[in-house]
N, C-alpha and C positions, 0 to 999 in steps of 0.2 A: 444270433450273429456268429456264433462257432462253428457255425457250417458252412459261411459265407469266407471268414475271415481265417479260420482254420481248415481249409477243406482237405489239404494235402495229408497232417495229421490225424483228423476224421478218417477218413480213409482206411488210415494203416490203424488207426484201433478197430474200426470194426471187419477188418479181414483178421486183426487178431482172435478176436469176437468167434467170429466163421469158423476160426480151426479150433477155438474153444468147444463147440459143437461139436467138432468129430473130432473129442477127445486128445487136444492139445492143449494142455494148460500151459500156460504163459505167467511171466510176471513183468509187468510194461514200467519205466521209472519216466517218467512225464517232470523234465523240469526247465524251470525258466524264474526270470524273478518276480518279483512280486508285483503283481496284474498283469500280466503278460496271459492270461486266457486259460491257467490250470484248472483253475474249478470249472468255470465254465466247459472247457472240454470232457472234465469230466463229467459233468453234469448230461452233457449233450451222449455219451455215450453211455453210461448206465441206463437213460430214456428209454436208446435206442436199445438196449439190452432185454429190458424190462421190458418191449414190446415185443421182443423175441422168445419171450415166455421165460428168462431166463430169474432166476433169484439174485438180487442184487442187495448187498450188505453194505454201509457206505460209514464211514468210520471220520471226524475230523479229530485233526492231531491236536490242533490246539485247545483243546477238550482236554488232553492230558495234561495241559498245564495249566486248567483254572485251578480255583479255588474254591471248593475241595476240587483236584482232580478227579476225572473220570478216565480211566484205563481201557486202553484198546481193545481189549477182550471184554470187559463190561458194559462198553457201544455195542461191541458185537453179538453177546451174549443177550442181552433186550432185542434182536430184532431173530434171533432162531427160537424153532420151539424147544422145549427140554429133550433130553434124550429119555428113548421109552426106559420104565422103571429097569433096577439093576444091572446100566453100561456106568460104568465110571463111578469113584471112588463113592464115600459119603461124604459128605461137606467138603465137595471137592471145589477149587479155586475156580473163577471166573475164564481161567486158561482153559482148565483142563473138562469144564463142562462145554466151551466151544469147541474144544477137540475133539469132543464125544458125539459132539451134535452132529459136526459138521459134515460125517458120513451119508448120515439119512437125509440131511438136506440136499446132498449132490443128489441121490437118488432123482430126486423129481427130475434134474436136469440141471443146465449151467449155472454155475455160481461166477457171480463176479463181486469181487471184494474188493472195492472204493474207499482210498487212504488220502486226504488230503490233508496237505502240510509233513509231512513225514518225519520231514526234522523235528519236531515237536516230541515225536514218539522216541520213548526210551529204545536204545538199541536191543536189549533183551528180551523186553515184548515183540517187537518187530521181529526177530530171530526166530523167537519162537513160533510165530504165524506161520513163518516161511516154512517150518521144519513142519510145523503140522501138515499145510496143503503137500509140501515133499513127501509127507506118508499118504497119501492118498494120489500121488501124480498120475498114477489112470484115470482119475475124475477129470471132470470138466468142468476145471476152476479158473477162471482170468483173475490175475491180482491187479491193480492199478494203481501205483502210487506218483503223486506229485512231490514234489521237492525241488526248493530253493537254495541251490550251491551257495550263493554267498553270506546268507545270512549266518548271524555266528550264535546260536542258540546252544546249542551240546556238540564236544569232540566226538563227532561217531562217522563210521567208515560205512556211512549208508551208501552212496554210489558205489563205491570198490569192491565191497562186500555184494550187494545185489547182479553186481553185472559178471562178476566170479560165479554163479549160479547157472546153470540148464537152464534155457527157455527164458531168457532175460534180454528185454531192451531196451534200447533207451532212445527218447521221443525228445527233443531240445527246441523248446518255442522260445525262440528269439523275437527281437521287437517287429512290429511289422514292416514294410516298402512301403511306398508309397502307390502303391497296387493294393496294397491290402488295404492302405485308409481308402484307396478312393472305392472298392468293393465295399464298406464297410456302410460310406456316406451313402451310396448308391441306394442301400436298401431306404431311404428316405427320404432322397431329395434326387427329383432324377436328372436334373443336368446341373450337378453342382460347377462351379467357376472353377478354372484347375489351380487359382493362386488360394483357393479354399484348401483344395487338397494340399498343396505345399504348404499350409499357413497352419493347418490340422497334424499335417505329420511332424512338425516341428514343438508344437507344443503339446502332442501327447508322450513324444518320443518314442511313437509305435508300438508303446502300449493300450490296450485295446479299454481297459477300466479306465483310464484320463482319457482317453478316445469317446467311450459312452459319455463318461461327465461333460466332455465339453458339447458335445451333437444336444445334451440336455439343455445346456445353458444356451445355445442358441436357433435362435428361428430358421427353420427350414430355408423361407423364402430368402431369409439374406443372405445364405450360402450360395445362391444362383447369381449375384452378382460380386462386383472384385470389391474384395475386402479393405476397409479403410485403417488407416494407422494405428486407431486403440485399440482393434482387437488385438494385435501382435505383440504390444507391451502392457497394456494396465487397464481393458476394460475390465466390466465387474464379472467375473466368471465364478459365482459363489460353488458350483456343482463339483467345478473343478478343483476348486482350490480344498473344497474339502476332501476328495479324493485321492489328493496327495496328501492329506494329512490321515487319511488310512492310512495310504499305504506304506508311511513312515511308522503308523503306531505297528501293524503285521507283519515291519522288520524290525522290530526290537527295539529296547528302552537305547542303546545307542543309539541306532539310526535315528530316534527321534531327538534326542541331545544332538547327532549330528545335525539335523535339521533347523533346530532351533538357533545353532549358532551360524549355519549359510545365513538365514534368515536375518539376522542381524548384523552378521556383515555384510551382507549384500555382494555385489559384484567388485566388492575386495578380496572375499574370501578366498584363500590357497591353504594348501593342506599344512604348510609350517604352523601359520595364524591358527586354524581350526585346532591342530594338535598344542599350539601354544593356550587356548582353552580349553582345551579340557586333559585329564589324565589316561587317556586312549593312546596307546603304541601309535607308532608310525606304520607298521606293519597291520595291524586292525584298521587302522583311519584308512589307507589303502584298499582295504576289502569293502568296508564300508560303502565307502565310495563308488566301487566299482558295481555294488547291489545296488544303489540307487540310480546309477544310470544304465545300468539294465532293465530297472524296471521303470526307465521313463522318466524318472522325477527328475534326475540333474542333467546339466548341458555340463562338462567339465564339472566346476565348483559352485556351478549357478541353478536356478531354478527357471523355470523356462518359461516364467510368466508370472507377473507382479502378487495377482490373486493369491500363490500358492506362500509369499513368506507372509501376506498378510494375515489370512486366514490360520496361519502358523502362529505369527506372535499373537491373536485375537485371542487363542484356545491357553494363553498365556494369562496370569494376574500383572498389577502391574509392578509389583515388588519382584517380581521373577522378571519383568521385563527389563525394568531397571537395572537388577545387578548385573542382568548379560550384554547390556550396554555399557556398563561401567568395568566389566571384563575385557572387553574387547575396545576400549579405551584403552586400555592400558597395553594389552597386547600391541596393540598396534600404534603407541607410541614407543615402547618397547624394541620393536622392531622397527623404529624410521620411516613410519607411515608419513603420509602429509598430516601437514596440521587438521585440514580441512576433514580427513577422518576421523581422527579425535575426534576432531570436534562434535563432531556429528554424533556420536554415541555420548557425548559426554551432554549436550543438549538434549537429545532422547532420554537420559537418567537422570537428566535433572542437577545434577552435581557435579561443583567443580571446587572442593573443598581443598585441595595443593596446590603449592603456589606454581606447580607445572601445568597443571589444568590450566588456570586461568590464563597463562602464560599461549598457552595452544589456542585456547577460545579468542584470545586477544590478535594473535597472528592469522586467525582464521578468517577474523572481521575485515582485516587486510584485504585477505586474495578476496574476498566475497565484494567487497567494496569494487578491487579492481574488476569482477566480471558482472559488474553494475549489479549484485543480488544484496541491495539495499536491508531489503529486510531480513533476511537471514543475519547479513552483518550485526542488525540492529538485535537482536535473540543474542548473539551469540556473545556481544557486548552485556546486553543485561543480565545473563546468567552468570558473567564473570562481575557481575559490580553486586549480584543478589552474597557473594560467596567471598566475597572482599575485604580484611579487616580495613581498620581505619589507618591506612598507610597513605603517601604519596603516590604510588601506585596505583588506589582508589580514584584520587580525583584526578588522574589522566586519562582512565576508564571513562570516567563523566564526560570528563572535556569531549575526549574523541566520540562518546555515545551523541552528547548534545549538536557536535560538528553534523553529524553525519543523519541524525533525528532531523533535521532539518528538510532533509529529501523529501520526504513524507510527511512531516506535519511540525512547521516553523511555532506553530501555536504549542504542542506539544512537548516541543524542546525547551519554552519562554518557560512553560507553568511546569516542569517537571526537573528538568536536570538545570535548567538556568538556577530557579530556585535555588537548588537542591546545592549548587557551587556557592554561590554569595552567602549562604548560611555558613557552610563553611570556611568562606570566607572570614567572615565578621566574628568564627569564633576560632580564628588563627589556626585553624587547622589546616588550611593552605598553603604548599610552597609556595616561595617567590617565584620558582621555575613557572607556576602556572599563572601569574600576573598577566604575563602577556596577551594570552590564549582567555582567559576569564574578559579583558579590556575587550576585546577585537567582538566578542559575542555580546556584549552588555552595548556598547556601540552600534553594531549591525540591528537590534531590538530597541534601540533607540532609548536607550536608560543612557543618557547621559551622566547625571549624577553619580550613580554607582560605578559609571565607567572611571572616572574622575578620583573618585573615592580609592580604587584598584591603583590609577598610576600614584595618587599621593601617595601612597604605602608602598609602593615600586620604588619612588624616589629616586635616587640619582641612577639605578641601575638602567634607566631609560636613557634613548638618546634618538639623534634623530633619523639616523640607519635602523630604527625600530620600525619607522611606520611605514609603509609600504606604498607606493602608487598606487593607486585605485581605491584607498579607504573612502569612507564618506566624504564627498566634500568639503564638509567642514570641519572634518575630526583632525585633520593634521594643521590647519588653522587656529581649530581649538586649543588642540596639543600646546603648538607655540602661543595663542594670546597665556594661556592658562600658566604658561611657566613663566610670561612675562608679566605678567601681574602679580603672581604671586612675591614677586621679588621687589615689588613696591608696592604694599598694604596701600588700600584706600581705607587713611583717615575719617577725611569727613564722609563717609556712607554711599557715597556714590557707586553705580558700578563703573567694575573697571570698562578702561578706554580702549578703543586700537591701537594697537605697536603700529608704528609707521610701516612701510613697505618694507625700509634696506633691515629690517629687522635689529633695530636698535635697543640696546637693554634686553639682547637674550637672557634668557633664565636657563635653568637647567638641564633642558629639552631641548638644547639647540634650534631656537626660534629662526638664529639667521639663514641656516642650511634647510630648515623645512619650508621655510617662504621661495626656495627654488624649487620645490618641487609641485607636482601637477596641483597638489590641493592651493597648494600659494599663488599660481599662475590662475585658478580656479578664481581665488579671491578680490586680485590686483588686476590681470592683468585682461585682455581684451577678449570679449564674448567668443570672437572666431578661436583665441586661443583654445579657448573653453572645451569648445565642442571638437577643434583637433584633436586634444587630448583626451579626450574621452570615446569619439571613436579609434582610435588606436588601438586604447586598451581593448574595446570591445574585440574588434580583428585582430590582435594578436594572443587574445584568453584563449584558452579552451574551457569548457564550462565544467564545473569540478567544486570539490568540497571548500576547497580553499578561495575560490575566485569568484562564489556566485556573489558572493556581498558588493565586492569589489565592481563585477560586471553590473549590478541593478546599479548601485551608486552613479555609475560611470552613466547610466540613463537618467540618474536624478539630477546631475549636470546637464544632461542634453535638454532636459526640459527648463529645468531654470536658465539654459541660452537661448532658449527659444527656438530649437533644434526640435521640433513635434514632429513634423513627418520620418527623420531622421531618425528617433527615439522610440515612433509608434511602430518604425520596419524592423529595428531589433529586437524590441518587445516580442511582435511578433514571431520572428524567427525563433528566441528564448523559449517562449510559450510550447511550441513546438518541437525544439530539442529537449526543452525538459519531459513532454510525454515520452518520446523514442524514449529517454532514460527510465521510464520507470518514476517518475521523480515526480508525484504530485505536489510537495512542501514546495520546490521551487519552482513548478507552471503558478501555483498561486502568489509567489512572490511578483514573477515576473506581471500576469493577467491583474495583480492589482495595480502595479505600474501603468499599464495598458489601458485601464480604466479613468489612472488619471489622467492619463493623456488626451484620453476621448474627450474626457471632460471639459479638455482645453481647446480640444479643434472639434467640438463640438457634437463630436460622434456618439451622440445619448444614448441611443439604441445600442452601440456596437459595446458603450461602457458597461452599460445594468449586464449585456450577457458575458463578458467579461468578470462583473462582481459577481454574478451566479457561479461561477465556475469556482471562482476563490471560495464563494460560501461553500462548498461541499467538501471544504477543505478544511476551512475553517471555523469549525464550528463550538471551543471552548470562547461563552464569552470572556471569561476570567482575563483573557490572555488581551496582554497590549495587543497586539499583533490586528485582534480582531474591533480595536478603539479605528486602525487606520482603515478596514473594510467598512465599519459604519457610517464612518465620516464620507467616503467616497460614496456610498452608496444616499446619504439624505444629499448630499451636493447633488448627484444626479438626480435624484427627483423633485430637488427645490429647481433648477434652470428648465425640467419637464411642466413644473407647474403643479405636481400632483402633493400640494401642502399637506393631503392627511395622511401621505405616506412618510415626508418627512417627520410631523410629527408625531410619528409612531415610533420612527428610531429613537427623537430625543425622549420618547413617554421612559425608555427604558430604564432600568435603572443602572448605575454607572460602578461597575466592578474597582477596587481601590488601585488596581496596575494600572489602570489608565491614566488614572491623575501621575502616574512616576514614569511615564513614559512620554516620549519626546513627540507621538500621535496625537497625543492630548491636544496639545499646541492647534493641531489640524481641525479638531473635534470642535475644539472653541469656535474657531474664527467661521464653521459653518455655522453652529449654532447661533455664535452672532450675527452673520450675515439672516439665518432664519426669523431670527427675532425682528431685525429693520425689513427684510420680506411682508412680514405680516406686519407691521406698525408698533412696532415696541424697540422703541429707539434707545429706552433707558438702559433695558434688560442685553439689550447689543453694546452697549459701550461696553458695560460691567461687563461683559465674555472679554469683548477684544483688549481691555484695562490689564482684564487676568492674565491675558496674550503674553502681556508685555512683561508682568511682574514675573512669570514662570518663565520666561526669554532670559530675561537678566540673572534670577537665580542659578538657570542651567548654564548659563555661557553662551546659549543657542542666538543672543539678542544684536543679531547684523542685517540690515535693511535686505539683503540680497536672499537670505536663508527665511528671513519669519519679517514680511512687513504690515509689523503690524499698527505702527503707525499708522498707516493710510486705511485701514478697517476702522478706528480711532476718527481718522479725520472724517470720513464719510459719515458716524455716527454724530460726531458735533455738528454735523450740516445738517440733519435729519433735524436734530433739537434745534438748530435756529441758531448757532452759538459758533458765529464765522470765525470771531478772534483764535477760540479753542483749534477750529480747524484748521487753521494759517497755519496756527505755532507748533500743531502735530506736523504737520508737513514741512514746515523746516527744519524742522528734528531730522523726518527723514530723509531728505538732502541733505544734509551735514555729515549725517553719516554712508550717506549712499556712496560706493565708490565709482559712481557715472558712469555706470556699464550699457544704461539704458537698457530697451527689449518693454516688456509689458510692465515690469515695476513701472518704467519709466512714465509710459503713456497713461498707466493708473494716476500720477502723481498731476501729468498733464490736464488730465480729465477733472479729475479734483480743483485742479487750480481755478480750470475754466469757470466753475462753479463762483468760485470769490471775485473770479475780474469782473469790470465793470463788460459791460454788452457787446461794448465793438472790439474786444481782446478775446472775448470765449470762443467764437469760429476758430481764431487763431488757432490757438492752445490745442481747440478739437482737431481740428486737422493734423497738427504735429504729433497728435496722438494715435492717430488715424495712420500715418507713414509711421510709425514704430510698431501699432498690432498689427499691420499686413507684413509688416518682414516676420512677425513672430507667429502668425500664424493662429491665434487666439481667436477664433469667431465669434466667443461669446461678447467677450470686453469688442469685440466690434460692431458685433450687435449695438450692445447699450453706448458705447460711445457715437454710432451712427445715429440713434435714438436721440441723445442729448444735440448733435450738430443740427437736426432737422431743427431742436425746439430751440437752438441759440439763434440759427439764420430767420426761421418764422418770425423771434423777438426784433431783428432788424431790419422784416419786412421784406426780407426774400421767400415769400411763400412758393413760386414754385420748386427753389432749390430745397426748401426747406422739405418739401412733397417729396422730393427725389430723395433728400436722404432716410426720411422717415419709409418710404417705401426700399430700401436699400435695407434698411434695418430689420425689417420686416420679413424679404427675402432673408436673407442670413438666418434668421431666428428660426420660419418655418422649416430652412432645409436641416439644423443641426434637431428639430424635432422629429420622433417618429409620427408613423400617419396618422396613429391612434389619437395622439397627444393634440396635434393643430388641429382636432376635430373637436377638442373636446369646450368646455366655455372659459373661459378669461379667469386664469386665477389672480390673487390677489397679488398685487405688483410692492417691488423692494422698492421703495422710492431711493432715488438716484441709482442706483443698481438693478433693474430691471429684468427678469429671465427671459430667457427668449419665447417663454411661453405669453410672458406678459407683453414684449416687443411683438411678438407675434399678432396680438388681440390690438394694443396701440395700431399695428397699421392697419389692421380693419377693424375699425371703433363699430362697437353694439349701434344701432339705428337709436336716436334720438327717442326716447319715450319708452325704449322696447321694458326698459329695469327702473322704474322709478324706485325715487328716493322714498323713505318711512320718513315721517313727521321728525323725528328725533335724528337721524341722519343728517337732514336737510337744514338743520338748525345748527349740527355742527357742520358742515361746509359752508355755509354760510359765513359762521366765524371764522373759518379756517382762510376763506377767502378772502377775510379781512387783513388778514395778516398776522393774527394769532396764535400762538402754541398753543402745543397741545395741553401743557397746562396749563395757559391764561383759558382756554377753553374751555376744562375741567372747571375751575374756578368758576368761571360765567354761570354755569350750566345745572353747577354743584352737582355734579359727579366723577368718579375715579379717572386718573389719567387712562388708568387701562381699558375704562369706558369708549373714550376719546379714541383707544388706538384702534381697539375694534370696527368702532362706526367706520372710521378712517379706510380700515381695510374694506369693506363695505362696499364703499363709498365708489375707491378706486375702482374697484370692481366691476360696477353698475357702469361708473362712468367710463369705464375702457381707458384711462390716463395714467401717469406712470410718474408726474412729479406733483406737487402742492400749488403750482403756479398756474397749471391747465383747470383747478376746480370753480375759477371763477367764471373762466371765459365758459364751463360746459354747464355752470348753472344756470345760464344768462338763456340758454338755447334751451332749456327744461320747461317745460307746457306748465304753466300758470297751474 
């Protein structure tokens, strides 16, 4: 490549060469800096020497400075033969025997003596060389020394001194043009792309050694076309980057310190900062400097490609790596860097042991925040809270870690820094300052109690300029029942009551000022309020650490107004600005919303892919968070039908956060909806019982928020025990505040159940005009379901067809394909999925699934009008026997309540 890429040079050595022959000795000084193409020229010329029959002596300087050194004249003195017996002294010095030699060796012909590195070589030796070839200057001797002006090795006047000399010149290979790369590439790729050539002179710096390393590290053929964006910053270029880390170690233990600290400052680096690490002059750091972008490696203060400081700190341990991180932390907060540099070295070392560290790391989380770099924020928080005594300073670390931990994994923040606050809490090592900020995150994860627990120890410092629009729903409801009851103990055991609307007997919370605001308008006042205010907020939020609670909440309003299309199009939108953000913790807050939405408007398919999405997110079960993904996820596969999916969720075992969190609630009332699906009417009361007692102890216990009542009532139906069901359901009208929507048409459909035969259409229909405003296809499903089998009972069979076929329709569209393909699962008597509506309108063919001996003995009783345990008793075996056959039973017979098993035994083949 020296003949190609240095050819002008070439040249002029070997005409120097030519006059060496007819007895011109010369002494040539060949300098450039370090890989700039010295050796190799020389190399290339002594070759050519050496074919010209000439003796070639070739000496490297850095040889004089191993360990043991070897001496210029003792390189040299190994490659002549001795002088004949009796020229020069006896035990004469390694000088003075090459002086002796060196006569007889011109004899044969040209000598050329090859010096590279020359700095390296003491001035005295070198002098001396020169003064010996001066005593012989008739001969025909070439000298050829290389030398690197900047490097700072030894004070010696090698240039000055040489070029004051007879017969002395000097050759200055500078970096190459962009002619010389592209002659250089040419010898190997022959129509390289010309942004190859500009992309190759830029990162060798026209240096021809990072030139060869980089043509190694990459493929011939991809030079032929245009270069894409990593090769220009940070593809892997191992050939290279180790060749700047030559050609740092061949410029001296500086240049390589210098190296080491570009390398970790990065493209901060300026010569104040660099000389404020280390104790190298101003006037050195300058020279320095100017040697390594001579010879290619730096642009200014930079290095010209990612490769070269990696391969740099690699060749590092990591206790060296660290302290020069933790150096140039300090330099460069010293000097009024940004936080964000700090920071950055101070996270590279691992330490932030000053209360300024942490102070930088903490404002760093800031800007990282604001340029959406979630997770740096979230490092750069941790390493300040790893480094933290136990001060108030610490749990505002938390707080803001936990705020912002949410992005990225809402489950994570629950079971780590939530924790990690409430301990410190309960062992009063929390300011009051952080009450507020602790309430708002214990709420948002739906720990009610603990939340509760937080303001009573806030105490009066609360008020109702505390709570913000957009909280939960029911948290500013809560707020005020919570201060309003406290302020009139219930004696006799009862839970406390509702404060009236005008907010009479505020407590210390300012009950009457918070019943005006959205959560109270939420409570009292009319559905359309509801849902105005809720998308308000949604269109005037921006989505942020502070408002994502606020904004999901503001959707758990649109669904309890029965605002589903409404609620499913901001989900949606949410879902999708939380990816642009980076922000998986809150696409799975929003996508499990979305889920339950589906589940409402019946969108099964759309919801499981929806839960999928949450589960790769959520995947600590420990964590509440993931109580309210199971629950969504057996709901949607009990109204699919597929029962051994759901009961694979309940097989699970149940982490102790679940039971303390406000999901729970959700968890139950599937479970017990599961348990009346399959015929286990007892083990469903007892869930929805539980509903009710964990309602009342949380505060959470309001017709509107958890009704659970009417799970209750539909279970006393199931047992046969109408009285029970009346009196749950006037419970839940008494306290319902007549907002209507789908509670309402629930409570209608139940009713319909207890009237006598010519009042049930009614009831169904009035139920029927409240889920079409709401949008609920499933509850229209099973309420279409139940009008067919009321009007049937009064002998309207083909209205009664129309609606049972209406039901049906409904059920198969909110199924996927798979699902209405598959056979009749076991149906929820009075609550039917639409897998089991589905199979009701087209009932299995008469005989296809006959009854077992033991089946058919109990529908028979059942037919008579019997429980399930007058049943058991008859039969003498377990109710739970009874509930199985039961499911069974339904099954075979494609029917959906306890009143179709008589008329479809009647039709059963003898």
């Amino acid at each position: 490549m020296a003949f190609v890429i240095r050819a002008a040079e070439f040249e002029a050595l070997r005409s120097a060469f030519s006059r060496c022959l007819h007895g011109m000795s010369r002494t040539i000084l060949i300098e450039g800096g370090v890989g700039c193409g010295k050796s190799a020229l020389l190399h290339a010329i002594t070759e050519h020497a050496a074919d010209m029959g000439a003796t070639v002596l070739s000496v490297q300087g850095r040889s004089t400075a191993a360990h043991p050194p070897i001496s210029l004249f003792q390189q040299l003195v190994a490659q002549v033969p001795a002088p004949p017996p009796g020229e020069g002294p006896a035990g004469a010095t390694a000088a003075l025997q090459f002086s002796a030699a060196l006569p007889h060796v011109a004899e044969n012909g040209a000598v050329v003596i090859s010096v590279d590195d020359v700095q390296d070589i003491p001035w005295s030796e070198l002098d001396f060389l020169l003064q010996t070839v001066s005593w012989h200057r008739s001969r025909r001797t070439l000298i050829l020394l290389s030398h690197c002006p900047h490097l700072r090795h030894r004070d010696q006047p090698v240039k000055t001194e040489l070029l004051r000399r007879p017969n002395a010149q000097r050759i200055h290979l500078g970096p190459l043009d962009e002619r010389g790369v592209r002659a250089a590439v040419t010898t190997r790729v022959n129509r390289p792309h010309e942004q190859w050539i500009e992309l190759l002179h830029h990162l060798s710096g026209g240096s021809p050694l990072l030139l060869r390393a980089l043509l190694e590290d990459l493929r011939d053929e991809d030079m032929e076309v245009r270069p894409t964006g990593a090769e220009t910053t940070s593809g892997p270029l191992g050939m290279y980057g180790r060749a700047v880390v030559s050609c740092l170690y061949r410029s001296g233990a500086s240049a390589v310190e210098l190296g080491r600290l570009i390398s970790v400052l990065g493209d901060s680096a300026t010569p104040e900062l660099l000389s404020g690490m280390t104790r190298i002059s101003p006037a050195v750091m300058d020279q320095q400097l100017e040697a390594l972008r001579d010879s290619g490696v730096l642009d200014g203060t930079s290095f010209r490609h990612g490769s070269a400081p990696r391969e740099i700190l690699a060749d590092l341990g990591t206790l060296q790596r660290n302290e020069l991180h933790r150096r140039a932390a300090v330099v460069q907060n010293n000097a009024g860097s940004p936080t964000t540099e700090v920071a950055r070295h101070l996270l590279a070392a691992r330490h932030a042991a000053e209360a300024w560290q942490r102070s930088a790391l903490r404002d760093a989380a800031e800007t990282a925040i604001g340029q959406e770099k979630i997770r740096l924020a979230v490092r750069y928080l941790e390493l300040a809270l790893e480094n933290s005594p136990n001060t108030p300073d610490r749990i505002e670390i938390y707080l803001r870690l936990a705020l912002i931990t949410q992005r990225i994994s809402p489950a994570a923040t629950e079971i780590r820094h939530l924790t990690a606050l409430l301990s410190a809490f309960h062992s009063d090592k929390m300011p009051s300052t952080a009450y507020d900020g602790l309430a708002d995150l214990l709420f948002s994860y739906g720990k009610i109690q603990e939340a509760f627990a937080v303001l009573r120890r806030q105490g009066a410092e609360s008020s109702a300029a505390d709570v913000r629009a957009g909280d939960h729903p029911s948290i500013a409801w809560l707020w005020a029942w919570y201060s309003h009851h406290t302020d009139q103990p219930q004696d006799d055991g009862q839970a406390p009551r509702l404060p009236p609307p005008d907010g009479g007997g505020a407590g210390p919370y300012g009950a009457t000022a918070l019943f005006q605001t959205f959560e109270g308008s939420f409570l009292f006042g009319e559905r359309g309020d509801w849902a105005a205010a809720a998308e308000n907020l949604l269109e005037v939020s921006t989505l942020s650490d502070s408002t994502v609670w606020s904004m999901a909440c503001a959707i758990k309003a649109l669904v309890i107004a029965d605002r589903l299309e409404t609620a499913w199009q901001w989900c949606e939108w949410l879902v999708k600005e939380s990816a642009t953000r980076d922000a998986p913790g809150w696409q799975a807050v929003f996508s499990l919303q979305q889920a339950t939405v589906a589940l409402r408007q019946g969108k099964l398919a759309a919801g499981l892919d929806c839960i999928r999405l949450v589960e790769t997110v959520i995947t600590e079960r420990s964590s509440g968070y993931a109580c309210a993904v199971e629950t969504v996820l057996a709901a949607t596969h009990m109204e699919m039908g597929r029962y051994d999916e759901v009961a694979r969720v309940f097989a699970k075992p149940i982490p102790p956060a679940w039971e303390k969190s406000i999901y729970w609630l959700s968890y139950l009332c599937v479970r017990g909806s599961f348990h009346l699906a399959t015929n286990r009417p007892h083990s469903a009361l007892a869930d929805f019982l539980r509903i009710g007692k964990v309602a009342e102890r949380t505060l959470v216990d309001h017709p509107t928020l958890v009704p659970w009542r009417l799970y209750v009532a539909e279970a006393w139906l199931h047992l046969g025990d109408e009285k029970m069901a009346a009196r749950m359901l006037d419970e839940h009208t008494a306290r319902d505040p007549g907002h209507g929507g789908r509670n309402h048409a629930m409570v209608l459909r139940l009713r319909a159940r207890l009237a006598p035969p010519h009042r049930r259409v009614g009831l169904l229909f009035r139920a029927m005009d409240e889920l079409l405003a709401s949008g609920d296809r499933l509850e229209q499903a099973r309420t279409l379901h139940e009008l067919g089998a009321a009007l049937r009972g009064l002998g309207h069979d083909s209205w009664a067809a129309r609606a049972r076929a209406a039901a049906a329709h409904i059920a198969r569209n909110c199924l996927p394909d798979q699902a209405v393909a598959r056979s009749p699962a076991p149906e929820r008597v009075g609550r039917p999925g639409p897998a089991a509506v589905s199979a009701v309108g087209t009932p299995c063919p008469v005989g296809q699934k006959l009854l077992t001996r033991a089946e058919h003995r109990v529908a028979a009783l059942v037919a008579k009008g019997l429980t399930n345990r007058q049943v058991a008793g008859r039969l003498h075996i377990t109710v739970s026997t009874v509930e199985q056959h039961l499911t069974r039973i339904y099954q075979k017979l494609g029917i959906g309540q306890r009143a179709d098993i008589g008329q479809r035994l009647k039709s059963l083949p003898a």
